[in-house]
N, C-alpha and C positions, 0 to 999 in steps of 0.2 A: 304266434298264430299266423298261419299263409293266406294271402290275397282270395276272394273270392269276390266271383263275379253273383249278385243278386236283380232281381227283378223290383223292381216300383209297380204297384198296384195302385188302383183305386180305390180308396176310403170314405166313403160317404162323397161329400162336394171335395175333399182333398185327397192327400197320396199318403200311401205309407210304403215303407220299407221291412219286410218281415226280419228278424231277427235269429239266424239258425241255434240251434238250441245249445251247441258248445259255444256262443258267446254268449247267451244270457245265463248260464249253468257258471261262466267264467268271471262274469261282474254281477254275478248273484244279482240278475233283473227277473221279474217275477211282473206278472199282470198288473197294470195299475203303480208299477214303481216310476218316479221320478227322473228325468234327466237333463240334465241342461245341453241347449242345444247353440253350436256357437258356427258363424259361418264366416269363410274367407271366401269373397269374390274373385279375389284378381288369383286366387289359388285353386278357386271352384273345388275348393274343401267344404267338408261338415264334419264337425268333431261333434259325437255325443258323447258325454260323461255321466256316469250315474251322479244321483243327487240322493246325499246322503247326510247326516250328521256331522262329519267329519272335511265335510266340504269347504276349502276356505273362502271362507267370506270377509275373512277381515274383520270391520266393527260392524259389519251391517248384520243384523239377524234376519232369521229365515223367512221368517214371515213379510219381515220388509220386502224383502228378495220376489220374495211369491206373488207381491201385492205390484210389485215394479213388471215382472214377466205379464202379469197379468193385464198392466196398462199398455203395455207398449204391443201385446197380443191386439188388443182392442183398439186400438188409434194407430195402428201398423200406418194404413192409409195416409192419414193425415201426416203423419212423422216423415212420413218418405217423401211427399209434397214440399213439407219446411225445409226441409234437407237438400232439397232441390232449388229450396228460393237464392237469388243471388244478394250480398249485401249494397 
């Protein structure tokens, strides 16, 4: 698949990134599908992967997984705070 240049929009109070329809027709993403989103700073990367069945997790199930995105969603704040405290 060749490099393309995309636009960032505004969504609601955050940003999204539209997704041209030969990559979600390519990782068979569909409205409302899953994805895990993973970031490299010092690469100023975003890797999205679809989130599927087949995803490895290792021993953790998915639900743990879902229950973990969702706290660290939520407490994003406060984690990036501790992270910052010195020992």
């Amino acid at each position: 698949m060749e490099t393309m240049i995309q636009r960032i929009i505004k969504a609601g109070k955050g940003l999204a990134l539209p997704l041209p329809e030969d990559i979600t027709e390519a990782l068979q993403l569909t409205e409302g599908s899953e994805v895990t989103v993973r970031v490299d700073p010092e690469k100023k990367q975003i890797l999205i992967q679809p989130l599927d069945q087949s995803t490895d997790l290792g021993d953790i199930n998915l639900e743990f997984a879902e229950q973990v995105t969702t706290f660290i969603r939520d407490y994003k704040p406060a984690l990036d705070k501790l992270s910052k405290l010195e020992d």
